[in-house]
C-alpha positions in Angstrom: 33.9 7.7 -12.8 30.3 7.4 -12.0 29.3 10.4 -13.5 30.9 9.3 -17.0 29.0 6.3 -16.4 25.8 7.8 -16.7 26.6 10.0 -19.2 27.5 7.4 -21.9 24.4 5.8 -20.7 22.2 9.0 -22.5 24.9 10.3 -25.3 23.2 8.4 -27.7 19.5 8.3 -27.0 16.9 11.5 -27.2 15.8 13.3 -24.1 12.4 11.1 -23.7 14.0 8.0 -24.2 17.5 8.6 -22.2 15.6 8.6 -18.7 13.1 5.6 -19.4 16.7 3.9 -20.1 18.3 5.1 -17.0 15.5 4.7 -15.0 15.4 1.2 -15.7 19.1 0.4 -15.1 18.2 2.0 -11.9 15.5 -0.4 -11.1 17.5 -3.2 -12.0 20.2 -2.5 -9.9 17.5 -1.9 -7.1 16.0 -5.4 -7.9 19.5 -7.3 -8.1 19.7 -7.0 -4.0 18.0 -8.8 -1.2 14.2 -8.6 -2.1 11.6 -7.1 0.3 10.0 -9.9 1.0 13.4 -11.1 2.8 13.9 -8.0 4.6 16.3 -8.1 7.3 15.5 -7.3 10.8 18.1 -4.5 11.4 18.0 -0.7 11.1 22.0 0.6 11.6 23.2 0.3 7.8 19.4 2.1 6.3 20.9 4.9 9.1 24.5 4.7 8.0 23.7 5.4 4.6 21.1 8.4 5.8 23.3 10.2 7.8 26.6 10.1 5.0 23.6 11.7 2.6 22.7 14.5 5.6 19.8 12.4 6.6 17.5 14.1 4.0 14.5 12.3 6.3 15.2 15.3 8.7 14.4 18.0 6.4 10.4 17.6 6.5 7.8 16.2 8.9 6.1 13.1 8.7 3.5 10.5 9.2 4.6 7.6 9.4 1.4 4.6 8.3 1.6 1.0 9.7 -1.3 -1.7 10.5 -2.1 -5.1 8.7 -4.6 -3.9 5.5 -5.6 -0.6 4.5 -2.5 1.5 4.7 -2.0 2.2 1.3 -5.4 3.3 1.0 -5.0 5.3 4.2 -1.5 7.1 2.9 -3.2 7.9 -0.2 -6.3 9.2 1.5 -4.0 11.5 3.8 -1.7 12.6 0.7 -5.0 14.0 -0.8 -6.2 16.0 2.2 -2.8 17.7 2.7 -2.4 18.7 -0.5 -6.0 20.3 -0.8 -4.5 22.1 2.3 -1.6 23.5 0.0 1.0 21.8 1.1 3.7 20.1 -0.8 3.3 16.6 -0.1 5.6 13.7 -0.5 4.1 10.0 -0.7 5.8 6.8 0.1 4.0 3.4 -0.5 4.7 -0.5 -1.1 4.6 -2.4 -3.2 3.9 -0.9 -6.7 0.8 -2.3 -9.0 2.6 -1.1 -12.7 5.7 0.7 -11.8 8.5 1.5 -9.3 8.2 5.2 -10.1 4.8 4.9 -8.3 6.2 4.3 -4.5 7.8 7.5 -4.7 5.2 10.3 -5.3 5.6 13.9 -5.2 2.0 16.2 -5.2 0.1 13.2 -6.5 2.4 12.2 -9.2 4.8 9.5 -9.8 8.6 10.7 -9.3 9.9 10.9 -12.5 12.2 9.0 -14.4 14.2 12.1 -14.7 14.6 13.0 -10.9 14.7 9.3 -10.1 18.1 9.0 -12.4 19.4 12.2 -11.2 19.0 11.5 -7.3 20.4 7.7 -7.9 23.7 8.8 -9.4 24.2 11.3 -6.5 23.7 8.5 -4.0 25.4 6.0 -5.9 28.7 5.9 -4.8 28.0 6.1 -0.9 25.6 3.3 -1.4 28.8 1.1 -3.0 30.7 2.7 -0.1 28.2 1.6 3.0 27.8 -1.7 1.3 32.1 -2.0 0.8 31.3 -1.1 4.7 29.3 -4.0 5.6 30.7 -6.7 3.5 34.2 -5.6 5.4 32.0 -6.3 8.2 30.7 -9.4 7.7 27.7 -8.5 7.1 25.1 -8.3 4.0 25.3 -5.4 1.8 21.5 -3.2 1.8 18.8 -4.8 0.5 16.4 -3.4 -2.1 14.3 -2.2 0.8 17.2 -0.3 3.0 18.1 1.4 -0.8 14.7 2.2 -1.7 13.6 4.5 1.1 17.0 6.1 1.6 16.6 6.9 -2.5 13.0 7.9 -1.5 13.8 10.3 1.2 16.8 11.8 -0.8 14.0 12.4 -3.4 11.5 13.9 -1.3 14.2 16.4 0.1 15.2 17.3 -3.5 12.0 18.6 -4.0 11.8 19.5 -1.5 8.5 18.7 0.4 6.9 19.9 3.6 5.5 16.5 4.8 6.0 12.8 3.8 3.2 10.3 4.4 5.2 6.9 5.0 3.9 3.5 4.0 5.6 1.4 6.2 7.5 -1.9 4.4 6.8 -4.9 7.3 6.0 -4.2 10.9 7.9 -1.1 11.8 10.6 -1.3 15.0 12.9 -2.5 12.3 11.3 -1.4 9.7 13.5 0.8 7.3 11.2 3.7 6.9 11.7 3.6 10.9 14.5 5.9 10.5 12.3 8.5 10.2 10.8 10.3 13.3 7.1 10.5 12.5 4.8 13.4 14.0 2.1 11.4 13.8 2.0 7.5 13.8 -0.9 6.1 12.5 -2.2 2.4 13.0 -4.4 0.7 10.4 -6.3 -2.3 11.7 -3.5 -5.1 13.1 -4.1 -8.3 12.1 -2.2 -11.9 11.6 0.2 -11.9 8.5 4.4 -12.2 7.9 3.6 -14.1 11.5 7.4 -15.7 10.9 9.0 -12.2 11.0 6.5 -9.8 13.1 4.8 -12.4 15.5 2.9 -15.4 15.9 0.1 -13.4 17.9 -1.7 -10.2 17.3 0.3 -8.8 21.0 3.5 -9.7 19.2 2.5 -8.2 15.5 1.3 -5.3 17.5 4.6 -5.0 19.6 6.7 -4.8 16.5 4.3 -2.1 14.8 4.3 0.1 17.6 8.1 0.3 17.1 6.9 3.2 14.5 5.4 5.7 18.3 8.5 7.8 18.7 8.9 10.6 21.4 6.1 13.5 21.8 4.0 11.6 18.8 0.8 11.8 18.4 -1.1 8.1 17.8 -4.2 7.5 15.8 -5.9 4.4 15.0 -8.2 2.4 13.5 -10.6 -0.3 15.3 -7.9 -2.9 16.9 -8.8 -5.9 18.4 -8.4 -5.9 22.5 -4.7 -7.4 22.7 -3.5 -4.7 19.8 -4.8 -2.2 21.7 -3.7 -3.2 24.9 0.1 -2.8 22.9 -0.4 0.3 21.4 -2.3 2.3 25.2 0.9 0.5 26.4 3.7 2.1 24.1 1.5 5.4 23.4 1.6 6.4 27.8 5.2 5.8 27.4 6.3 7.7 24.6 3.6 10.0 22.6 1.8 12.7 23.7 -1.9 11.5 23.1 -3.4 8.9 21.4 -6.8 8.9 19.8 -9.1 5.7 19.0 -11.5 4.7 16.3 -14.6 4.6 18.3 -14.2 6.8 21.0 -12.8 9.6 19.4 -13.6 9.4 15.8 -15.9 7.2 14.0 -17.9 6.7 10.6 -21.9 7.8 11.6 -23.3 7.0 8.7 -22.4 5.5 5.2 -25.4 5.4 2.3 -24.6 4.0 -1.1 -23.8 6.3 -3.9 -24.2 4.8 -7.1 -20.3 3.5 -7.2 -19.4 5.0 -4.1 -21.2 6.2 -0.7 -21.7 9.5 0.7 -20.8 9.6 4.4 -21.1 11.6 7.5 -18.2 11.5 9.5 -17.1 12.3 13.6 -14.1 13.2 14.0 -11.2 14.1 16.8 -11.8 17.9 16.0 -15.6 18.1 14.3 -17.8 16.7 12.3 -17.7 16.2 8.4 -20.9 15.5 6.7 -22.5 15.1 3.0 -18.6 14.0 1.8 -19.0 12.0 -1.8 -16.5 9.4 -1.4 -16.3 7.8 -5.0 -14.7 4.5 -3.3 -16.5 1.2 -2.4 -16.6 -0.4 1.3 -17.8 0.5 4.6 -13.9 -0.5 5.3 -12.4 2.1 3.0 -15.1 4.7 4.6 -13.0 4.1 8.2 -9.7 4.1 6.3 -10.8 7.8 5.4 -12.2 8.7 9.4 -8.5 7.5 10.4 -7.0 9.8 7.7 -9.0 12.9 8.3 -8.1 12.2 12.1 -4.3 11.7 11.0 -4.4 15.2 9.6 -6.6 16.9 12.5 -3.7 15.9 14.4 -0.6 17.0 12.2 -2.1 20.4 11.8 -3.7 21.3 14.9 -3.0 18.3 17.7 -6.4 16.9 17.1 -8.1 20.3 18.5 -8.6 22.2 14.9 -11.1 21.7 12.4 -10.0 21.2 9.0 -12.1 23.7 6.5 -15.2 21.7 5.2 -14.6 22.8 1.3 -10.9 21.2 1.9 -12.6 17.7 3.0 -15.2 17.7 0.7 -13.0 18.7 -2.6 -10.3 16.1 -1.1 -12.8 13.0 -0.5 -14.8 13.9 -3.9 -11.1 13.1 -5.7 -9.9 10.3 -3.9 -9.4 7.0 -5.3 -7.1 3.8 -4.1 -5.8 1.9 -7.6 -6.7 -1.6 -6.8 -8.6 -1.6 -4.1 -11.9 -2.4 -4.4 -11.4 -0.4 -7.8 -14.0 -0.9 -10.6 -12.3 -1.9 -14.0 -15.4 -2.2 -16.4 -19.4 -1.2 -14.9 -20.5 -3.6 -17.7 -19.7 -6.8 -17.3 -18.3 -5.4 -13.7 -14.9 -6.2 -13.3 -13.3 -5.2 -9.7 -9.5 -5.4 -8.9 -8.7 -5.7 -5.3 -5.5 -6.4 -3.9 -7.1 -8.8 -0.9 -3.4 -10.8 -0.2 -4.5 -12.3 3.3 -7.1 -14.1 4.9 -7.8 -10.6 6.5 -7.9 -8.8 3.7 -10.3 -11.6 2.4 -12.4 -11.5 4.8 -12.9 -7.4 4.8 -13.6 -8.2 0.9 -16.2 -10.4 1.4 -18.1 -8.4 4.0 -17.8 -5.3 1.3 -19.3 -7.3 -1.7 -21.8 -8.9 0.9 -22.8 -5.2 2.1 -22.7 -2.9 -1.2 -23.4 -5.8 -4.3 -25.4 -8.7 -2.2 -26.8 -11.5 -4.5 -25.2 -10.7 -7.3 -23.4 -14.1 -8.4 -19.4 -13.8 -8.5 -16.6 -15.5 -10.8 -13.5 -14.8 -8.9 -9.7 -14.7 -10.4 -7.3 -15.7 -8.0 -3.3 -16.0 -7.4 -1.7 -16.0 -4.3 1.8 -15.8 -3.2 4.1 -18.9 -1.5 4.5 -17.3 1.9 0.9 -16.2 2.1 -2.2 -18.4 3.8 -3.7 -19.6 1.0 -6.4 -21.4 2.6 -7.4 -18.8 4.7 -7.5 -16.9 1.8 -9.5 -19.2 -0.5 -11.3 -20.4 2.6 -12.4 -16.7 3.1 -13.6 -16.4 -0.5 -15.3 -19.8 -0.4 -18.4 -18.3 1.4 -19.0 -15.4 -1.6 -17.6 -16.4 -4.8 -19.8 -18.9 -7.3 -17.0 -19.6 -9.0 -13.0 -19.3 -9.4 -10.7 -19.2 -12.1 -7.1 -20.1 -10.6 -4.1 -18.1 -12.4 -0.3 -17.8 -11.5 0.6 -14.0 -11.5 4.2 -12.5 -13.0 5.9 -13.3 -9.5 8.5 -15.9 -9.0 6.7 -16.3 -5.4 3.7 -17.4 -6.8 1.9 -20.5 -6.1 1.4 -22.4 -9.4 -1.8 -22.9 -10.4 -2.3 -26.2 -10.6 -1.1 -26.2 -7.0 -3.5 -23.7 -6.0 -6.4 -26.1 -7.5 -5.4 -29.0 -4.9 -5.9 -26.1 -2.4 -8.9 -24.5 -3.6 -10.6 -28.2 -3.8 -11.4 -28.3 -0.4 -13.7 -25.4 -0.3 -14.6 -25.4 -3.7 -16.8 -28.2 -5.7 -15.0 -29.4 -8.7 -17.5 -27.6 -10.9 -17.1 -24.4 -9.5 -13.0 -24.4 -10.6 -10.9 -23.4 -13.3 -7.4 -23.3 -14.3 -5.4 -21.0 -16.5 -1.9 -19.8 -15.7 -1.8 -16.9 -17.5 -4.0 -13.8 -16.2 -5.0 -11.9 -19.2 -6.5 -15.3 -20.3 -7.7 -15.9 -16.9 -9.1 -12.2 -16.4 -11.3 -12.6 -20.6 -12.3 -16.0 -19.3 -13.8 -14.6 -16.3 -15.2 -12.3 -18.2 -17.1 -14.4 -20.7 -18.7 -16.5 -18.0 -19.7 -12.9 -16.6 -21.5 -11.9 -19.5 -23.5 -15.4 -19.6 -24.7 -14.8 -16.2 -27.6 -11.5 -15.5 -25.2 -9.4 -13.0 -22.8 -11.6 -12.2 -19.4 -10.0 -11.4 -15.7 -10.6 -11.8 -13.6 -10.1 -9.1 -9.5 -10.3 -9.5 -7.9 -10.6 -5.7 -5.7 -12.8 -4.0 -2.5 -11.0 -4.9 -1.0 -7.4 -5.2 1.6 -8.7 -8.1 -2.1 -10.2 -10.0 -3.3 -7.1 -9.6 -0.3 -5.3 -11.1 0.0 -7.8 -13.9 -3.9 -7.2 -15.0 -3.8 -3.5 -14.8 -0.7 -3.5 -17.1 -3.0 -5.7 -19.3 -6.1 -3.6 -18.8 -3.7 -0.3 -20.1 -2.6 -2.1 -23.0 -5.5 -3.1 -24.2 -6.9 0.3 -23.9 -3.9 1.3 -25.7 -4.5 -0.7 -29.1 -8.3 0.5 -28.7 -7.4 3.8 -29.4 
């Protein structure tokens, strides 16, 4: 039945179109359960659904990515180091700026629409079965989070890969990705966010993140304050088999500014790496690459082998991290950067204070409901000249004119603007920018702003052509 299905779906339509169609049926039905931002703490039905599909997460090795900000950065970063080591790398992150497809990667690219409509109608029917399963149960059938890793690791095995770099969803004990066992679990800088499901202290957030350290692991991580490194010494002399610190055991030595872009001298667990052309902004993203190079010195060798230095300087010379700190236009300069807590704020203020200081900024802000908007716009108080309040594509977003109430107590009544939609908010910006000798746009606040403007941003370059 379920193959007829899909078959009528493409009888009619050419061999372009008939998977753009598909693919999107298959999003919608994705998007039709539970959302991700209402996951549910439980991993027995993401597992049920696994092991009637052969557990495909078993057929490959991993490293598994968790932390606070910087891990999509940090996946991406360890994607392109492995596969400058030849390897055939799968790549799992969340959420997506334009498109699904681009959680699911395979050797850099996007799954395709074609392989994404071809694994979903294998897994289809034991995805109704598990959820005829729970509902018999009592319980809730899987979310859009539970489905879209299973889907993802059924992908990656298709390819098949030889290692998957996992973006965690939320925290990680519970985590759906969890089901995987990770070779390597890597911790990007822990910090307070989704404090009503991971924690209302940095202990607790941590707690719930180490969840991800299983059995003979190795850890690595990034700078942590004390109490999230008290967690993960505590878990890591329990379960892995060495852990290896930011700091003491690898460590950015020097960062000097490279046009758009630094060049960097790194220490790491196995050697040093210097003269690397990193074509990314921030001394933050600099230690988001330390942590990956140390992620991968111990997958391949147990931190005690030296990755090649051609293979870390080709990687790093090719990096990028789609907005993050990502420069849309040199002239005016237009930044996208996916800042979507007061953390993340904060880290983006110290970057524009450290690699663009005194250059005046018109920021273009949305944030999301369940965020901390004035830590957020508190955070961007102290750097930003002005701001231009938008409301991005996302039924969780903060309406605009609600954000302005919010923005008024750190901002002067001068120094704010309102406009709802974000292209219009985004060529506003923009205008103001070109009034003003180096002044600067930047568009933060919110990943789903970001998505919505670089949609805009392709279009546009679409009718210039």
């Amino acid at each position: 039945m379920w193959q007829s299905r899909w078959q009528n779906l493409v009888d009619d339509l050419d061999y372009e179109d008939e998977f753009l169609a598909a693919a999107q049926i298959v999003q919608e039905k994705l998007l039709s359960r539970v959302p991700e931002n209402k996951i549910r703490p439980r991993l027995a039905p993401t597992a049920r659904l696994a092991e009637l599909l052969g557990d495909p997460q078993k057929s490959y090795r991993v490293i598994h990515v968790t932390g606070t900000n910087g891990k999509t950065s940090t996946v991406r970063f360890i994607d392109r180091i492995l596969r400058e080591l030849g390897l055939r790398v799968g790549r799992f992150t969340s959420p997506h700026l334009v498109s699904l497809n681009e959680r699911i990667s395979i050797d850099g690219e996007p799954v395709t629409n074609e392989r994404l409509v071809s694994i979903w109608s294998e897994i289809e029917p034991i995805v109704e079965f598990v959820d005829s399963e729970l509902i018999a149960a009592g319980d809730e059938p899987l979310t859009f989070f539970e489905l879209l890793a299973v889907l993802g690791f059924a992908i990656f095995a298709d390819a098949p890969v030889d290692v998957l770099v996992l973006e965690v969803g939320m925290g990680g004990e519970w985590d759906a990705t969890n089901i995987a066992d990770g070779d390597v679990s890597v911790f990007t800088p822990i910090g307070m966010d989704h404090a009503d499901r991971l924690g209302e202290t940095i202990a607790e957030i941590a707690t719930t993140k180490s969840g991800i350290i299983k059995a003979g692991s190795i850890v690595v991580s990034a700078p942590q304050s004390q109490a999230a490194k008290a967690v993960l010494d505590a878990v890591a002399a329990e379960r892995a088999e060495k852990i290896f610190h930011y700091g003491s055991d690898f460590e950015v030595e020097s960062s000097v500014g490279l046009g758009f872009g630094q060049e960097l001298a790194l220490r790491n667990i196995a050697g040093s790496y210097v003269e690397l052309k990193f074509p990314i902004l921030g001394l933050h993203q600099a230690q988001n690459l330390a942590l990956a190079v140390a992620a991968v010195e111990a997958f391949i060798g147990g931190g005690e082998q030296r990755l090649m230095d051609d293979v870390v300087r080709a990687a790093t010379a090719d990096m990028s991290s789609p907005g993050r700190l990502q420069i849309i236009s040199p002239e005016p300069l237009i930044i996208f950067d996916a800042a979507h807590n007061p953390a993340g704020a904060e880290i983006l203020v110290e970057a524009l204070n450290s690699v663009l200081p005194g250059r005046a900024v018109i920021g273009v802000v949305s944030v999301l409901a369940e965020k901390d908007a004035r830590g957020i716009l508190g955070a961007f108080a102290s750097r930003f000249d002005s701001i231009i309040l938008t409301q991005s594509s996302s039924a969780r977003a903060i309406p605009s004119e609600e954000l302005e109430l919010l923005a008024q107590d750190y901002f002067d009544f001068d120094q704010i603007e309102v406009e709802p939609k974000p292209a219009l908010a985004l060529r506003r910006a923009s205008e103001l920018a070109e009034q003003i000798p180096g002044a600067m746009v930047i568009a933060t606040g919110s990943i789903t702003l970001i998505g919505d403007l670089m949609s805009y941003v392709q279009l546009d370059e679409e009718e210039d052509v």
